[in-house]
C-alpha positions, -999 to 999 in steps of 0.1 A, spaced: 431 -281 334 414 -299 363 422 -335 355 459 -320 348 462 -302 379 449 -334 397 476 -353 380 504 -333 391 489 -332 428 492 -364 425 526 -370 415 529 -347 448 530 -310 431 523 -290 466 510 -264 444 503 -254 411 508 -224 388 481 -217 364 487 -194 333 459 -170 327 473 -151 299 452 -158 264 472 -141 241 505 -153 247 502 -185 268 464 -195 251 456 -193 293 426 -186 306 404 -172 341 382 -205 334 415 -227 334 425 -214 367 389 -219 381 388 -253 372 421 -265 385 415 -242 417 383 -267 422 400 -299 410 424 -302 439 432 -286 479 469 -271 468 476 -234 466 476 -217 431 492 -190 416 482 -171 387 510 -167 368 503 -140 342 512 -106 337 503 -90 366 505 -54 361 482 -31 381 454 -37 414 426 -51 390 449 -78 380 457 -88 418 420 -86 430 409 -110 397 434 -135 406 420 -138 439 385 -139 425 393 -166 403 402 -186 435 442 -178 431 459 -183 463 488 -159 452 503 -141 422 530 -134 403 552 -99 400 578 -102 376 605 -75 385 615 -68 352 584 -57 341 570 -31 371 584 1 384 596 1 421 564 16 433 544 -5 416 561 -34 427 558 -26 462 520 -13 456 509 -44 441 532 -64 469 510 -47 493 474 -55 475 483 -88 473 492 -94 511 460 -73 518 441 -100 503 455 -123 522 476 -137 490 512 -148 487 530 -131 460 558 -150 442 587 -119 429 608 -133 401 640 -120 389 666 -123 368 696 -110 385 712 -99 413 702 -62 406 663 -76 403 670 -95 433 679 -65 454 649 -46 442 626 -76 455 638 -78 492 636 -38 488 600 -49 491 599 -73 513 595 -102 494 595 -136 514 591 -156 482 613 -153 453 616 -168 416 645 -169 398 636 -173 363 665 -188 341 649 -178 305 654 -145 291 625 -128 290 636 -113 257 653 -135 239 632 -169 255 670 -187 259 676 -206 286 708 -204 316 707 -232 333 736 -218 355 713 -186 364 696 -199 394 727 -215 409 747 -177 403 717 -159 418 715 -187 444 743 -174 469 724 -138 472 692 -148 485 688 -145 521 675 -172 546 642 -165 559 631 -161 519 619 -193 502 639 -195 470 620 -210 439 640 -219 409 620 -214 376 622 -224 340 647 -246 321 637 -274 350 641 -310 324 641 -334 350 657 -347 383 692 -335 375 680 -302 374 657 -308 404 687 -317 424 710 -291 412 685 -264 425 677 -282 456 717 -285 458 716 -243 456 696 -239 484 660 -240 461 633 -250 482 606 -254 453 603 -255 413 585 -242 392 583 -263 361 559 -260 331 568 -273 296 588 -306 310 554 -313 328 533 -305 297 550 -323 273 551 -354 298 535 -385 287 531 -392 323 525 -360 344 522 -374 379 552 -393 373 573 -364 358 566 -344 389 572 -374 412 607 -376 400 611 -341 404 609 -340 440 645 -348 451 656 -348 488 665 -315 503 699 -311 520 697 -311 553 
């Protein structure tokens, strides 16, 4: 984890996303601590985060903010775990699926928002997801556009959406080359 997370800093990642989830994702706490000490860029836990425990262990392991998935919490605890993590002094990165999951983040407050493109059900990919969901996401919140990212096309065509960030995993794990796979994902912004 550490000489990745090096090579995607620098490739110019301004921050990574660490899985910590063993049994579906082989993750791990220690993988997050070492990239945390390998490199000076935020880092989010992304894993299952699912009740206060889970939020005050990310920022034990070193996490600089975490990840709620809308889909899978209850409005209060959404908003409750929203909460601990700010506390903390943590940004919290809400993904959705859809407009109805997208109304239920800003119900929160969310500044930071993920649109995941893969069904969390069936694993299949919309590429044409974060574009659709795109148009209902308010300025002032910084719009990340998440899986199904295969390269600068893609890159662009979020960026195009009004995407301020990626988040890309198996096109930068598979690379043979990370630092240049996330090089050539950073595309101009539109001004």
């Amino acid at each position: 984890p550490a000489v990745l997370a090096a090579s995607y800093v620098q490739g110019g990642a301004s921050c990574l996303s660490v899985l910590t989830d063993g049994p579906h994702f082989s993750g791990s706490a220690g993988d997050l601590v070492s990239a945390r000490a390998a490199v000076g860029v935020p880092v989010l836990r992304k894993d299952f985060t699912v009740c206060e425990r889970d939020v005050v262990d990310a920022r034990i392991m070193g996490a600089d903010a975490v990840l709620l998935i809308v889909a899978a919490l209850a409005d209060d605890e959404l908003s409750k775990l929203h909460a601990v993590s700010k506390a903390l002094g943590m940004d919290t990165l809400v993904e959705v699926h859809d407009e109805a999951e997208l109304k239920r983040a800003l119900a929160i407050g969310a500044t930071l928002v993920g649109v995941n493109q893969r069904d969390l059900h069936s694993f299949a990919v919309d590429t044409s997801r974060a574009v659709r969901v795109a148009g209902q996401i308010p300025a002032g919140v910084v719009a990340v556009a998440e899986s199904g990212i295969a390269g600068v096309d893609d890159a662009r065509r979020c960026a195009d959406a009004g995407y301020r960030a990626v988040l890309v995993g198996e096109h930068l794990v598979r690379a043979a080359n990370p630092d240049k796979a996330v090089s050539e994902l950073r595309v101009p912004l539109p001004s």
